[in-house]
C-alpha positions as CSV (number, residue, x, y, z in Angstrom):
1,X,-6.9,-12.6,5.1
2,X,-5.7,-11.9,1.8
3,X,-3.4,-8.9,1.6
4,X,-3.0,-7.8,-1.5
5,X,-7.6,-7.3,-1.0
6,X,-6.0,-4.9,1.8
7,X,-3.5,-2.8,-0.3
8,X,-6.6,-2.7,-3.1
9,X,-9.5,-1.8,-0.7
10,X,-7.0,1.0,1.5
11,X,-7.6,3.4,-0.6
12,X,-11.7,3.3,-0.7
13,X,-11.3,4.5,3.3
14,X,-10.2,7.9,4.0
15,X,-12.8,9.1,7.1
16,X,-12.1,12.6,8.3
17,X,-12.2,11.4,11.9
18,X,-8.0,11.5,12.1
19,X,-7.4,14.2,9.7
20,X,-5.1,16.4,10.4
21,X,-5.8,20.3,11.3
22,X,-5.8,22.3,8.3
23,X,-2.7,24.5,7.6
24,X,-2.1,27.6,5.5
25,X,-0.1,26.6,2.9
26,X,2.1,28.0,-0.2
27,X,3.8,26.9,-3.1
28,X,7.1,26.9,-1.2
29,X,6.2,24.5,1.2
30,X,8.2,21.7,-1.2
31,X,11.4,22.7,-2.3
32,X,14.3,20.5,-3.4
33,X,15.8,18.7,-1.1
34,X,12.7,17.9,1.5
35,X,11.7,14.3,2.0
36,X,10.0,12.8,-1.3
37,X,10.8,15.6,-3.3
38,X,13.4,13.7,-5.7
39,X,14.8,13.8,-9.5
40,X,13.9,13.5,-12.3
41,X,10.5,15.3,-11.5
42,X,11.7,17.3,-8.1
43,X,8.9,19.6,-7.1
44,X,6.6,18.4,-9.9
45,X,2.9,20.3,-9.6
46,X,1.3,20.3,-12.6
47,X,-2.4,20.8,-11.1
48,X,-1.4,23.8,-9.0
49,X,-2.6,21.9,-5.7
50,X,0.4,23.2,-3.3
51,X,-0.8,26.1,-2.6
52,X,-4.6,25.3,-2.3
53,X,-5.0,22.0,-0.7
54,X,-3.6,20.5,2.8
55,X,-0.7,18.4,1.3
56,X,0.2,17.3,4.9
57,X,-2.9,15.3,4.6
58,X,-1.6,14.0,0.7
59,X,1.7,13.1,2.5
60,X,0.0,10.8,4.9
61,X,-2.0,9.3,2.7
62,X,1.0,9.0,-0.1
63,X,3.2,7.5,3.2
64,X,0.0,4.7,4.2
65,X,-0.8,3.4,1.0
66,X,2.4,2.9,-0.5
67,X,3.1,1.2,2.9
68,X,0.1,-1.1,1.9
69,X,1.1,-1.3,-1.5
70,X,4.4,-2.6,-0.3
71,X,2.7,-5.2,2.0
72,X,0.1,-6.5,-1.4
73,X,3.1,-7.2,-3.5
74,X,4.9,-8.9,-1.6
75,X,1.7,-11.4,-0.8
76,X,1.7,-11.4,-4.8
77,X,5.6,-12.7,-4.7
78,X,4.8,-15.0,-1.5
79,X,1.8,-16.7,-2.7
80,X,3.3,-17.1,-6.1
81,X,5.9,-18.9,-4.8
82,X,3.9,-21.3,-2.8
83,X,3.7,-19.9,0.2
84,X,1.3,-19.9,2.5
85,X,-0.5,-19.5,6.6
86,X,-0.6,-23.0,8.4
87,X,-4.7,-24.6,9.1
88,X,-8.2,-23.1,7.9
89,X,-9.4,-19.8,7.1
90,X,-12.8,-21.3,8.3
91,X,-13.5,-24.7,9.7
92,X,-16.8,-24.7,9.0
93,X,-16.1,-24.4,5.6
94,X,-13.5,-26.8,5.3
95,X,-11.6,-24.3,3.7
96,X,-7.4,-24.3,4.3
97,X,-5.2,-21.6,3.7
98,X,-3.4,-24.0,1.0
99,X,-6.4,-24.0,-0.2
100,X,-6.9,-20.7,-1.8
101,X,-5.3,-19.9,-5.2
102,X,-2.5,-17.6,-5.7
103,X,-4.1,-15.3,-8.5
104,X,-5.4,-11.9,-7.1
105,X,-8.5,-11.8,-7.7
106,X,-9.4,-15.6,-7.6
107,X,-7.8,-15.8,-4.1
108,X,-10.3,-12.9,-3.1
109,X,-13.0,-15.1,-4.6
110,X,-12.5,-17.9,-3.1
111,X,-13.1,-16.1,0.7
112,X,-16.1,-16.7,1.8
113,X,-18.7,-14.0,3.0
114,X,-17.3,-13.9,6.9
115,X,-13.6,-13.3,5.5
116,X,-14.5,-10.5,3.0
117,X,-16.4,-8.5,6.3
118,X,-13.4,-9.0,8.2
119,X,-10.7,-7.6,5.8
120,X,-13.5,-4.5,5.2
121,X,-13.7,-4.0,9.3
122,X,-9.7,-4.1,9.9
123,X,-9.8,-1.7,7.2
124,X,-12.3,0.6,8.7
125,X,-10.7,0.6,11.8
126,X,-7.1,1.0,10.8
127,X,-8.5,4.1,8.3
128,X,-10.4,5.8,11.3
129,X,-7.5,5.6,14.1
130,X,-8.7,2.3,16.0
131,X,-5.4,1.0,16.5
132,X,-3.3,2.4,14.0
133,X,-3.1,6.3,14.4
134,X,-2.3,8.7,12.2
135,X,0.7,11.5,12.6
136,X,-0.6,14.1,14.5
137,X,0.6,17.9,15.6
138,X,3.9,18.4,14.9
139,X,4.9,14.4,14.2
140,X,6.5,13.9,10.7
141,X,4.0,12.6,8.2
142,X,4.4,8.8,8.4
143,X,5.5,9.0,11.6
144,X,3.1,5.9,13.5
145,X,5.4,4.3,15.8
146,X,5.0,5.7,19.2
147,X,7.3,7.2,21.6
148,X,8.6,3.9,22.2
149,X,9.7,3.6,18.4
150,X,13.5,3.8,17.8
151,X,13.8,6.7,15.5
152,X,17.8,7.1,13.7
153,X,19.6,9.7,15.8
154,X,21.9,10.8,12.3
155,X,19.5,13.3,10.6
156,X,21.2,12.3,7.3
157,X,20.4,8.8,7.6
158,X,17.0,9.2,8.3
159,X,16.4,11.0,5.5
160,X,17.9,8.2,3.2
161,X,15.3,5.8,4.9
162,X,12.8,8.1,4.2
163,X,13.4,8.6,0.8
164,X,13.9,4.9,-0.2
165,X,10.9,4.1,2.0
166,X,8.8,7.3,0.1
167,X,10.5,5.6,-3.5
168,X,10.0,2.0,-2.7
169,X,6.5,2.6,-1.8
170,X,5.7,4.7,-4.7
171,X,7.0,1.9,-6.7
172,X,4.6,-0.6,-5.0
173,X,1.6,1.2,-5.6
174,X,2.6,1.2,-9.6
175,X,3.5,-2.6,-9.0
176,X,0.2,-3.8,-7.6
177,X,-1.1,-2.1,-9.5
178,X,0.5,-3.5,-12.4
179,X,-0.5,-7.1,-11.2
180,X,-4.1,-6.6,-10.9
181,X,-4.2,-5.3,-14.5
182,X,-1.7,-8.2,-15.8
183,X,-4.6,-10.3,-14.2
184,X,-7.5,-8.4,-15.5
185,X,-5.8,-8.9,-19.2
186,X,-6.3,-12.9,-18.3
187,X,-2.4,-13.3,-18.2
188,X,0.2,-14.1,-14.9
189,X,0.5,-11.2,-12.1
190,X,4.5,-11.5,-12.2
191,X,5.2,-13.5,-15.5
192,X,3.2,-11.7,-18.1
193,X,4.4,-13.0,-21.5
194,X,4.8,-16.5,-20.1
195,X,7.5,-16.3,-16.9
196,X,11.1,-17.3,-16.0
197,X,10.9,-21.2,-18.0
198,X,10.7,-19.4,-21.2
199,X,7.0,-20.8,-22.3
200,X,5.1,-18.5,-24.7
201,X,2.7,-16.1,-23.4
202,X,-0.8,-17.1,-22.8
203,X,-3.8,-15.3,-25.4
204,X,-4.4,-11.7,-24.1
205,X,-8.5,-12.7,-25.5
């Protein structure tokens, strides 16, 4: 299963089935200081949707796909370097794991039919609650892990986590996002002008 189709295809799945009760909510309910809310931009609101839309539900879905995102580039940085799952995606096929090429979108179309309904039902299942849940009640946004999930007793320390996992992921959605359309320009994912040897970069058209 190719990742980086499940950190591109998360976002096309938001069901209502787990979504979180509606709240009344007000333009103070992000103020500097809270989780995410960081410089340069702090509490940066430029459509005016704090105090009309249920942001507890835009936190979860920030939290989840940057936590995707996260997962889709580093399968762009894996298979770029070579690596790759042991035996055959499908035996009937013939086809290997080592088999599939390393670009985005030509490793998503080199799955056959069977692999592409498999990635789309995980999807659908993980999006609707089947056996990844969403935060619910009075759990922190993000907050998947269970009761048996080791959370940092230092309230300080948590919040660092939290903000480097909130930045990080942020950074992978721009990231992936940068790849696929590196790839879509008919140059390399990581190496756009021609990578790390110091050839010239390939023709844009």
């Amino acid at each position: 299963m190719s990742v980086a189709m499940l950190a591109t295809s998360v976002t096309a799945f938001q069901a209502p089935a787990m979504k979180a009760p509606v709240k009344a909510v007000s333009a103070t309910m992000f103020s500097e200081g809270d989780i995410g809310v960081l410089p340069p931009l702090g509490v940066y609101d430029p459509l005016g949707l704090i105090g009309t839309k249920d942001m507890r539900r835009f936190e979860i879905m920030e939290i989840k796909h940057g936590r995707a995102a996260m997962l889709g580039f580093l399968h762009v940085i894996l298979t770029h370097a070579g690596a790759r799952f042991p035996g055959y995606i499908s035996k009937n096929l013939g086809l290997k794991f080592e088999d599939v090429p390393e670009g985005c979108f030509a490793s998503l179309e080199a799955l056959p039919t069977p692999a592409w309904l498999q990635i789309m039902v995980v999807t659908c299942m993980m999006e609707n609650g089947y056996f990844l849940f969403e935060a619910q009640g009075d759990q922190e946004p993000g907050d998947i892990g269970g009761e048996s999930w080791a959370r940092s007793p230092d309230p300080a320390t948590k919040k660092f986590k939290l903000n480097v996992e909130r930045q990080n992921g942020r950074a992978a959605m721009m990231g992936i996002t940068g790849c696929l359309v590196h790839e879509l320009l008919g140059v390399d994912a990581l190496y756009p002008t021609g990578g790390m040897g110091g050839a010239a970069p390939p023709t844009i058209f």
